[in-house]
Each structure stands twice: as C-alpha cells, then as structure tokens.
N, C-alpha and C positions, 0 to 999 in steps of 0.2 A: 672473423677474417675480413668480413667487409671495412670493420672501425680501423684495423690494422690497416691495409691497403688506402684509404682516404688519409690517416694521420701522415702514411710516407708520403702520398703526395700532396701534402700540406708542409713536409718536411721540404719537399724538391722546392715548392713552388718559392716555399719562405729564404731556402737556399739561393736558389736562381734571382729573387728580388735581392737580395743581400750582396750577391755577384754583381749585380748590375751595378748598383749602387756605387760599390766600392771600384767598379773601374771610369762609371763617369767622374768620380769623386777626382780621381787618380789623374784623370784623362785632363780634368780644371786646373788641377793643382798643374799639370805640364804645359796647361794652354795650347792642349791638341782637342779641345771642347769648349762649346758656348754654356756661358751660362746664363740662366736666368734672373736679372736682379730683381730685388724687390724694390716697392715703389717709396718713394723717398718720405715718406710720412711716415711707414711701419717702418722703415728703419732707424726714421728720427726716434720713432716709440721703444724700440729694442735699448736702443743707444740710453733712451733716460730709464728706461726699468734697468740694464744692468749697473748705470753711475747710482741709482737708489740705492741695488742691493750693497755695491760696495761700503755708500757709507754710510749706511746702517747696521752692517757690520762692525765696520769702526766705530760708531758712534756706540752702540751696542756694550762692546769689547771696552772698551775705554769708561764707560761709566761703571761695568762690573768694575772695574779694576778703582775707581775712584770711591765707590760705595765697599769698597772690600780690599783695601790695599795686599791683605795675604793673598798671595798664589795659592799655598799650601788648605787654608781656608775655602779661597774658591774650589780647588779640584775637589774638596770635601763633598761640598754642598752640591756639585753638579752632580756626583756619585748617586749622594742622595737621593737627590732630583729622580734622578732615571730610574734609581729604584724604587720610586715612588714613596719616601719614606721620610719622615721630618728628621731633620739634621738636629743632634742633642746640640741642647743649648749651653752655654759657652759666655764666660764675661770680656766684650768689645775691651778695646784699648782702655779706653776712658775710664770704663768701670773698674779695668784691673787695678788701673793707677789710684783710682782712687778708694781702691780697697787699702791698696798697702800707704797712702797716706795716711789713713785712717787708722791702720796698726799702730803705725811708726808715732803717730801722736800719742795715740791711749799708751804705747811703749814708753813713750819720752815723757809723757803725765800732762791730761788734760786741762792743769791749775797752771801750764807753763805757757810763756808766749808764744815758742815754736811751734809744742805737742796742739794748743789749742790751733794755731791757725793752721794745719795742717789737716786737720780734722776738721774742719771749715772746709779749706780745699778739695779735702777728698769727698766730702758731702757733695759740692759742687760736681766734682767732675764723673761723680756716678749720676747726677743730673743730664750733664751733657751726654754719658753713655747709654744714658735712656732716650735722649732725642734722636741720637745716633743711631739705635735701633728703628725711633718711626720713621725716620727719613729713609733708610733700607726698605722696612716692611712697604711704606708708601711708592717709592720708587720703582721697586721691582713690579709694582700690580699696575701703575697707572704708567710707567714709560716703558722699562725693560721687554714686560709681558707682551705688549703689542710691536714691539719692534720684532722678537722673537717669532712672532705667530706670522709675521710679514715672512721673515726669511726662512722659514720651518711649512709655511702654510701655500700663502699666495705665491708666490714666488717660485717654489716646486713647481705646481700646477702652471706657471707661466713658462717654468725651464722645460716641461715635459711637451707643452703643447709647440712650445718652438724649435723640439727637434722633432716633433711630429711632420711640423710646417720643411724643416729642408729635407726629409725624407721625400714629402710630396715631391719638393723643386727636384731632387735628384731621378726622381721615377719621372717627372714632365721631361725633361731634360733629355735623360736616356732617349725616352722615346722619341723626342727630336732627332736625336742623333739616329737615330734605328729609320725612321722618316727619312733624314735624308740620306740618309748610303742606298736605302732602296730606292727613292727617284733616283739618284746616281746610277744604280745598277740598271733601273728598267730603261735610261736615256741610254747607256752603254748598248744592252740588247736591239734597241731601238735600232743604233746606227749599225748592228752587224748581222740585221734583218736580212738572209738571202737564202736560206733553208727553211725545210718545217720544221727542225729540230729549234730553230733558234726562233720561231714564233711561240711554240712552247715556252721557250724560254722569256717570253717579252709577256704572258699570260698568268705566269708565275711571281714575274718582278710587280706588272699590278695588282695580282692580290696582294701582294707583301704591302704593295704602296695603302689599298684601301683596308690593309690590317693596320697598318702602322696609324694610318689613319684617323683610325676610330679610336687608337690608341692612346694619341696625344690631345683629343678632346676629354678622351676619361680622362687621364690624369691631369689635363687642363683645370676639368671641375674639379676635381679633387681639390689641387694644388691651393685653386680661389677659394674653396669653402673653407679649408685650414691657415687659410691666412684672413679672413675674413673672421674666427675663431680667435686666433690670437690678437690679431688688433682690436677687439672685443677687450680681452683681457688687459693685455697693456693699455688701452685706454683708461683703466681702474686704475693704473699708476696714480693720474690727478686725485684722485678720491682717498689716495691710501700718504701722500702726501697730507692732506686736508685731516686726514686721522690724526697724523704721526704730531702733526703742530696742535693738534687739541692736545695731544699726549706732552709733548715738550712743555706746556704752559701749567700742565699739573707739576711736572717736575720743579720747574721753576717754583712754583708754588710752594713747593714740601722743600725746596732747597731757601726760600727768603725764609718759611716759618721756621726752619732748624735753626739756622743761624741768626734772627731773631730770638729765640731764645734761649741758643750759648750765651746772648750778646747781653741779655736778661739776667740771666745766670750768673755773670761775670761782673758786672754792676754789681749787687745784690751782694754778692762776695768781697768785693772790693769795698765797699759800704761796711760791711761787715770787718773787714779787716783795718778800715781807719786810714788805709792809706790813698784813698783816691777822693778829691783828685789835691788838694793841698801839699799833704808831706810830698806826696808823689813827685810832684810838680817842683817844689822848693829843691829837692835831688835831683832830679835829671832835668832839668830846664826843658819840660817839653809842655805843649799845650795842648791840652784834650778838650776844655769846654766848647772850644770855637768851631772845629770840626764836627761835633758831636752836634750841634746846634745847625749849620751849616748844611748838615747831608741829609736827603730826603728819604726818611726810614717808616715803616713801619708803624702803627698805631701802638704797636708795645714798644716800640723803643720809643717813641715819643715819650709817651709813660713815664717809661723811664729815666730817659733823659732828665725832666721835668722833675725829677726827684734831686739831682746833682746838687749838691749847694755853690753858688755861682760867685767863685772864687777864682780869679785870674790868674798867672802862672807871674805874670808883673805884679801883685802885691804880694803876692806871697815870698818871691823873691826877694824886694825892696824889703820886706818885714825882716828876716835873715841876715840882710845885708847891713840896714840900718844897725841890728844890733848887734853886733862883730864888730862893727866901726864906734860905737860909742862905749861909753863906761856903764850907760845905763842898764837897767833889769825889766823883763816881763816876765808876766806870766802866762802858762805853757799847760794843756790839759794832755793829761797820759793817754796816747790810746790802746796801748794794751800792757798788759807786765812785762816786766824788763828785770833777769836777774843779774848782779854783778858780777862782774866777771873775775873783779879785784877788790883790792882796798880805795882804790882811785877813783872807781864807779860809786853812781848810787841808784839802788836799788828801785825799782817802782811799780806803781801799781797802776791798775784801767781806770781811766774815769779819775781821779786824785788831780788837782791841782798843784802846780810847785810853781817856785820862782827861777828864773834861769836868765843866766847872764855870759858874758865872752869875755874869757881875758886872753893877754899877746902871748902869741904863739902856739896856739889850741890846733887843733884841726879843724878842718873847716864840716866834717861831719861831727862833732860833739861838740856840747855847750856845759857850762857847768851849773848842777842845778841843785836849791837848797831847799829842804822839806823841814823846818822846824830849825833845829840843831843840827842836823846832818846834813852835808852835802857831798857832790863827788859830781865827778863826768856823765852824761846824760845823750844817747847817742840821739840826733835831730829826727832821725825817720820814726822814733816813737812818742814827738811831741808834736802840739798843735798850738800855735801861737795865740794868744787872744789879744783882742782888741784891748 
C-alpha cells in the first residue's frame, strides 16, 4: 500500500512538472513569458554539433550509396546487419561481367581473336571485382563504421542530454514566472493592507515569495550543472572532427590503392591485348603517353607506366600516313589472329610477320597485306608497323 501510494505521488508530481513545462513552453511560443537564453558559446557548440550530425549523415549516406550503387543490395545488407548475420555472398558487377566474358570467349573458341581477348578481359575484370570487394570491406571498417558510431553513439548521448538541458531552462523559467506573480501578488496585498484579514493575506503572499524563492535557486543549480554537462560534450565535437579526418585519409587511401590497381590491371590488359598504346593511338588520334608521364601517380603506376614502350601518337601517325600516300611497302608484325571474313581478306596469325602496302581507294582502316603468295585486306587495328 505504501509503494502504491508513493508511485501515485511520483505519478502527480511527474504530471504536475510536465503541466508546467508545457504551459511555459506555450506561454514562450505566445511571447506572454521570458525566456532564458543560453550563453552565446554553448549555442555556438549546439549549432556546430547539429551542422556535424547533418553532414555526416550525408556524407555517410552517399558513400553507402557510391560503394554499393544497388538500393535493393543495400536494403539487403542492412537487414542483415540488424540481424546480426553475414549477408550470402554474391558476384559484384565486375565479377559478373567478367564471368560471362569469359563464357562468351571459351563459347566463341579460345584459338579465336575475339573469344581469346574476351577471356583476357574477363580475367581482368574479375581482378577489378576483387578490388572492388577490398575497397568495400576497407571502407566500411576505417570510414563508414566511425561515422555511424558518431551518429548511433555520441551523438544520442549529445541529443539526450540537450533535452535534458531545456527541460532544466523550462522548470528555471517556470519558477521565474511563479517568482514574479507572487511578488506581484504580495505588492498587490501590500497596498490593500487596512484589515486583519488582508494581513493574512500579505503573510501568505511572502511565503509564496520565499517558496518561490528557494525555488528558482534549485533549479537555477540545476539548470547550470546540465548545461555545464552538455558543453562538456559538445566540446568532444573538436575531438570527434580530428577522428572523422584520420578516418577520411584511410579512405582516401583505399580509394588511390583501388584505383591504382584497376589502373594496373588495365595496362597489363592492354599490353596484353597489343593495342595500347601504337595501333590505339594510329585509330583514334589520341595521346596517352604524355599524360600518363605527366600526372603524379602512385609508385605502382609509375611502375607501370615505365613499362609503356614510348611510342608517340605523331610517329605512329606519320608512319600510316606516309604509307597510304606512297606506292611503297612495310612490314607489319600481327598482333593477334584475324579470321577472314571473305575471299578479299587475308587471314592471320599473332606474332607472324607480313608485308603490307596501300593502294587508291582502300579504306583508310585496311591495308593490303601479303604472306608469301597470298594476299588480301588486313584491317590496321591488328598490325604493328616496324621500323
């Protein structure tokens, strides 16, 4: 009976503060009450912890979204996540693609120029679906994870103790308010002092005055120790900044080594495939050596670079163009097989040297080239000029 009876008046008392609360609140909002501001440093500190949480939020959100372009993928994984349970594994883009290049060649026969370089390709690009995995797994532990625990963690604990803190202001407040209506009252009784009844009455309004009194010094204290609490915390802000930028420099970090080596990968492929950077170059008029030389990379792309055979986009050109315009002949090393496609083709093989010449009115993507006794049309993207 006793626990009964204290809980109800824990119930009144929790009531009665909630009442209050909600009519100074009301009272502010109509500008028929003062209120208490806070001091212009803890609201500077409010103001930079909420601009944090927002964008790190965003920033958050946006690299899920750039490390995991499926929606449908991410709602997966989050599922997971909460159930605590590893999400079945699954082949990324890159892998897919380069599963089914890989079909598509051993389908089309690995002795052919397509089926093989496709099978090349897709060897590559289950490479890049493998970096694309560490860059994920990397990403999410050293940038994702801490930004999360910021707005999952600290941040909570920051939002809770600041509505701790205007509950204070609202109970300081109140009792201001309840302060002065009772000096109001007791100056009222004061001046209609001509009875005993109304001395009474002026006896009554100073207790109220030295309740109220006492009142507005408790929650005074109050008020300054929960805000002396929270500016405590929000001053972590500077500190949880100073994390988040170690976290960003790992990311960067897993983001230069990914792409470092696709950039490896891609080379290496391209080497492989015979057309970088010469034929490439003699086709599309464009120049990779100079850039690639140029931009300040990475110790494996340097590497790699340094591998390139240094061939200009001007002599290769010039070489092309010289022979189109003259009657003479060079010769041209295969770099992969080539089947015909007619009687007007001629066939070829990797690695084979031939002789190859221009005559008027050819296209300017084929030359005609002779292997012995035989000759026929030779398309330019699978030959290498020699010196």
């Amino acid at each position: 009976m006793n626990i009964m009876d204290f809980n109800m008046k824990k119930l009144a008392a929790d009531a009665g503060t909630f009442l209050s609360r909600a009519v100074q609140f009301t009272e502010e909002k109509l500008g028929q009450a003062e209120k208490t501001e806070l001091d212009a440093h803890l609201e500077n500190l409010l103001s930079k912890a909420e601009c944090t949480k927002q964008w790190t939020e965003k920033i958050m959100k946006q690299t899920e979204v750039l490390l995991q372009p499926n929606p449908n993928a991410r709602i997966e994984e989050f599922f997971y996540e909460k159930l605590d349970r590893k999400a079945p594994s699954r082949m990324n883009n890159p892998e897919l693609l380069g599963q089914y290049m890989i079909d598509a060649g051993n389908e089309f026969g690995p002795g052919t120029a397509y089926g093989n370089a496709l099978i090349k390709c897709g060897e590559t690009q289950k490479q890049i679906g493998t970096a694309d995995r560490e860059l994920i797994q990397t990403s999410a532990i050293n940038f994702l994870t801490p930004l999360r625990n910021f707005i999952e963690g600290d941040y909570k604990t920051i939002t809770k103790e600041r509505k701790l803190l205007q509950n204070k202001r609202l109970d300081l407040d109140a009792a201001k308010t309840r302060l002065k209506k009772a000096k109001v009252a007791e100056a009222r009784a004061a001046q209609l002092n001509t009875s005993q009844p109304e001395e009474n009455n002026i006896m009554i309004w100073a207790e109220e005055v030295t309740k109220s009194e006492q009142e507005v010094r408790i929650t005074q204290s109050e008020f300054d120790r929960q805000a002396e609490i929270t500016r405590l915390l929000l001053e972590g802000i500077s500190s949880t900044h100073a994390h988040h930028l170690r976290c960003l420099n790992d990311f960067v970090e897993a983001q230069m080594t990914y792409y470092a080596q696709c950039y490896k990968y891609m080379l290496d492929l391209q080497k492989q495939l015979g057309s970088f950077p010469s034929t490439f170059l003699s086709n599309n008029n464009q120049s990779s050596s100079a850039p690639v030389q140029s931009v300040s990379t990475p110790s494996v792309l340097v590497s790699a670079s340094a591998s390139l055979p240094s061939v200009s986009n001007s002599v290769v050109t010039s070489g092309i163009s010289e022979l189109k315009s003259s009657s003479g002949s060079r010769k041209a090393r295969v770099l992969y097989d080539y089947d015909a496609a007619n009687s007007s083709e001629l066939s070829l093989l990797a690695d084979e040297v031939i002789t190859v010449y221009s005559i008027p009115g050819m296209d300017s993507d084929w030359l005609m080239g002779e292997r012995g006794n035989q000759k026929g049309k030779v398309p330019i993207t699978y030959l290498e000029l020699l010196n």
